[in-house]
matplotlib code that plots the C-alpha trace (Angstrom):
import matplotlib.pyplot as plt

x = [-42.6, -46.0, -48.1, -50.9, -49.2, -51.0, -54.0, -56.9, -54.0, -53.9, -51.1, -50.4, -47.3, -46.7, -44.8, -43.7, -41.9, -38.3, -40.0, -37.3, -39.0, -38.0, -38.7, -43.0, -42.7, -41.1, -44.5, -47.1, -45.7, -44.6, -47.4, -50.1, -48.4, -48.8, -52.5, -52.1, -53.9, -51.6, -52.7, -50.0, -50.7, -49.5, -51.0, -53.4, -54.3, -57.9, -57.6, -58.8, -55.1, -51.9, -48.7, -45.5, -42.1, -39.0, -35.7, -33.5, -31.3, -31.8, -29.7, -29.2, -31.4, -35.2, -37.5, -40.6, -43.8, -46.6, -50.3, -51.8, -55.2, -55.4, -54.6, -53.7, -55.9, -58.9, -58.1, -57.6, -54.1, -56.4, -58.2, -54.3, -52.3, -49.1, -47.9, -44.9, -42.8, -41.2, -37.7, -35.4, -36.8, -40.7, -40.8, -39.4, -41.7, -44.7, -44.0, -44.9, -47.1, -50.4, -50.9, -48.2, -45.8, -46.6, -44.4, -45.9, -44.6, -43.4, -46.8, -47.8, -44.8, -47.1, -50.2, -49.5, -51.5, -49.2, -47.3, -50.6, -51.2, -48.2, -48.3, -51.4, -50.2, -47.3, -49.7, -51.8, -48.9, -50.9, -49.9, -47.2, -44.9, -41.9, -39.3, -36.4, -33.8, -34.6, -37.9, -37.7, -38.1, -42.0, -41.7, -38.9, -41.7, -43.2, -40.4, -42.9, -43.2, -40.0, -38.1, -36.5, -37.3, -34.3, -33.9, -31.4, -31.3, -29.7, -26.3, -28.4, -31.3, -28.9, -28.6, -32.1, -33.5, -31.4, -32.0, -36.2, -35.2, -34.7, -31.6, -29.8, -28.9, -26.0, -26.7, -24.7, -27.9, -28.8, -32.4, -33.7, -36.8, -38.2, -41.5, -44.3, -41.2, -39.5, -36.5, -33.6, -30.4, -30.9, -33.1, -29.9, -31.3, -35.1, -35.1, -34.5, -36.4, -39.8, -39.3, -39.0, -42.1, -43.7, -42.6, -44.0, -47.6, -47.6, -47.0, -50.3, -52.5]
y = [-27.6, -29.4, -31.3, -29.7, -26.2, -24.7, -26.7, -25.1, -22.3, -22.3, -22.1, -21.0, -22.0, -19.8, -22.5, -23.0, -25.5, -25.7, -26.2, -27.7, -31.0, -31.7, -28.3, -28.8, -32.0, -30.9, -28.1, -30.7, -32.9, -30.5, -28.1, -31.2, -33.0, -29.1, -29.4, -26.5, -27.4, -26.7, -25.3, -25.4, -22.3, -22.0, -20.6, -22.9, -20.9, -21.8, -25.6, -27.3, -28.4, -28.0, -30.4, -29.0, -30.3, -30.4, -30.6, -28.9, -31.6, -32.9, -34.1, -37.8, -37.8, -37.9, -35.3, -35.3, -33.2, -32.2, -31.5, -28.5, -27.6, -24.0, -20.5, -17.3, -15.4, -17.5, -16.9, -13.7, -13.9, -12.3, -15.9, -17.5, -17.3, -17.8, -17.6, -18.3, -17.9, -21.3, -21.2, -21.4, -20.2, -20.5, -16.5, -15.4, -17.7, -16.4, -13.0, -13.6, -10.8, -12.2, -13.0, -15.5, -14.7, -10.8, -8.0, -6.7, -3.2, -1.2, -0.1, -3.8, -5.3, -5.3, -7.3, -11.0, -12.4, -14.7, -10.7, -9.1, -11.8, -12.3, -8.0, -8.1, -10.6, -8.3, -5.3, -7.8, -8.2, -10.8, -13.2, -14.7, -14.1, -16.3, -16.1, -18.5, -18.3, -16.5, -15.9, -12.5, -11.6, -12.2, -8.8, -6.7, -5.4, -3.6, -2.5, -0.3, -3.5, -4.1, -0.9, -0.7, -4.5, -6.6, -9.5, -12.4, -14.1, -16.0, -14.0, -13.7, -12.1, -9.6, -6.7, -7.0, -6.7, -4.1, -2.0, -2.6, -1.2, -3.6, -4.4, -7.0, -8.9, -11.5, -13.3, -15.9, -18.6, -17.9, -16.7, -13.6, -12.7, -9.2, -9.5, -10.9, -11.5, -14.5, -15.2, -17.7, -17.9, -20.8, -24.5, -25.6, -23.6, -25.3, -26.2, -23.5, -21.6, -23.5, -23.6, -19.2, -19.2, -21.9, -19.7, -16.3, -18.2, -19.1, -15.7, -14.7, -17.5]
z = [-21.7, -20.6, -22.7, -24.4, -23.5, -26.7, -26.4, -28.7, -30.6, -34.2, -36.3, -40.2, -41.8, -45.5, -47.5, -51.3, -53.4, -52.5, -48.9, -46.1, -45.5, -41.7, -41.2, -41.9, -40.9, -37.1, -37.0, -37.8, -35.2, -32.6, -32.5, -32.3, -29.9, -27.5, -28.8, -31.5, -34.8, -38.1, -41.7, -44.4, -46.8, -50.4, -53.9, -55.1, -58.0, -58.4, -57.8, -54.9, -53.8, -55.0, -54.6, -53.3, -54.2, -51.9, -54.1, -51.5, -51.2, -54.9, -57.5, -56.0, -53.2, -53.0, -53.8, -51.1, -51.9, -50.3, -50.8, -49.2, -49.3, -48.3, -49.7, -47.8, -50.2, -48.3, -44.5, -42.2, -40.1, -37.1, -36.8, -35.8, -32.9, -34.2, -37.9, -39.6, -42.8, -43.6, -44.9, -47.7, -51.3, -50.4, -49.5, -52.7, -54.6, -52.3, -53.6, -56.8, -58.1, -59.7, -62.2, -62.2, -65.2, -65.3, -65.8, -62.6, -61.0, -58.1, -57.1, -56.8, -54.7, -51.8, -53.1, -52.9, -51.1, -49.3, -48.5, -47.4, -44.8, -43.2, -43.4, -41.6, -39.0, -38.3, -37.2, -34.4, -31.7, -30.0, -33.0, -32.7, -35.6, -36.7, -39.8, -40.2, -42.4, -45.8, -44.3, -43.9, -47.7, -47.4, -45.4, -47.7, -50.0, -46.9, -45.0, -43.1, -40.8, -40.7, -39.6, -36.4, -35.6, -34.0, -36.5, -37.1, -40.5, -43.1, -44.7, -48.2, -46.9, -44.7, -47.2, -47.8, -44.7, -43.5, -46.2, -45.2, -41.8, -39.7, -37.1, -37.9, -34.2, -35.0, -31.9, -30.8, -30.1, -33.8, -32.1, -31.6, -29.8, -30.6, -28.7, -30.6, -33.4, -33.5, -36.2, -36.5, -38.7, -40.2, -40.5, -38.4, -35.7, -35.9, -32.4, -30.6, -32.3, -32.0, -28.5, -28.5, -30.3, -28.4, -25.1, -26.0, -27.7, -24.2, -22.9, -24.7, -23.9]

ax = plt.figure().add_subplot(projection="3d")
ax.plot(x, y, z, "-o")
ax.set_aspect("equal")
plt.show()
């Protein structure tokens, strides 16, 4: 892969607490190092920034947090070449329906914000689209996008997404490339999945 291979791309990355630290940590480095510039998404709710905690691996190891500075609610997914649903619990806490606490209702399963982009970036196949691991539930409350899409994901998520549609692909690589879709088993399988959606942001350039 040559150097600077995404030079002037830009990236969104959806994340939560309960992020996977290595996990943002190997996007800001590897996507700036291909000349891709890298915004970190959460809810801020109202404030300027908001600090994320990872206690994946906690009790009796360190918790890591990061800041994050922008909201979903703020930017259009049509401005990004490729964007992407970090994993473990940060799309379940994404789907939160505002405001934060509520009873909320079916008719309303599809409005956070954090949904509605990643939603709207399914619909532009020249983005780039990528779900790893639990991932996927960011999409369950419109399956709509999801039906008929080959898809590998984490064994929690598999009743889900197959009920939303989609076909499940239990490929060996742990990887599977539906065309402007990109989605991987597990963080275990980090690698090889940046470099699938690496290769088709390429395709597009």
């Amino acid at each position: 892969m040559s150097y600077k291979a995404l030079q002037g791309k830009k990236v969104a990355v959806l994340t939560e607490t309960e992020f996977i630290t290595h996990e943002l940590d190997y996007y800001e480095i590897g996507f700036k190092v291909l000349g891709a510039t890298v915004d970190f998404m959460t809810y801020l709710w109202g404030a300027e920034s908001r600090t994320i905690v990872s206690d994946v691996d906690a009790p009796g190891k360190q918790v890591y947090s990061r800041e994050v500075y922008k909201d979903p609610i703020d930017y259009d997914p049509n401005d990004y070449d490729i964007v992407l649903m970090s994993a473990n619990y940060c799309s379940v806490r994404l789907r939160e329906i505002p405001p934060m606490g509520s009873l909320g209702s079916i008719e309303e399963l599809e409005t956070p914000p954090a949904v509605q982009f990643f939603k709207k970036a399914m619909e532009n196949k020249r983005i780039v689209k990528g779900a790893l691991c639990h991932g996927l539930w960011i999409l369950t409350p419109c399956p709509e996008v999801l039906q008929r899409r080959r898809v590998i994901c984490h064994t929690v998520v598999l009743a889900d997404i197959h009920n939303a549609g989609a076909i499940y692909v239990p490929d060996p690589s742990h990887v599977v490339v539906d065309d402007d879709l990109v989605t991987a088993r597990s963080a275990a399988d980090l690698e090889p999945y940046f470099d699938a959606i690496v290769q088709e942001a390429i395709k597009r350039s």
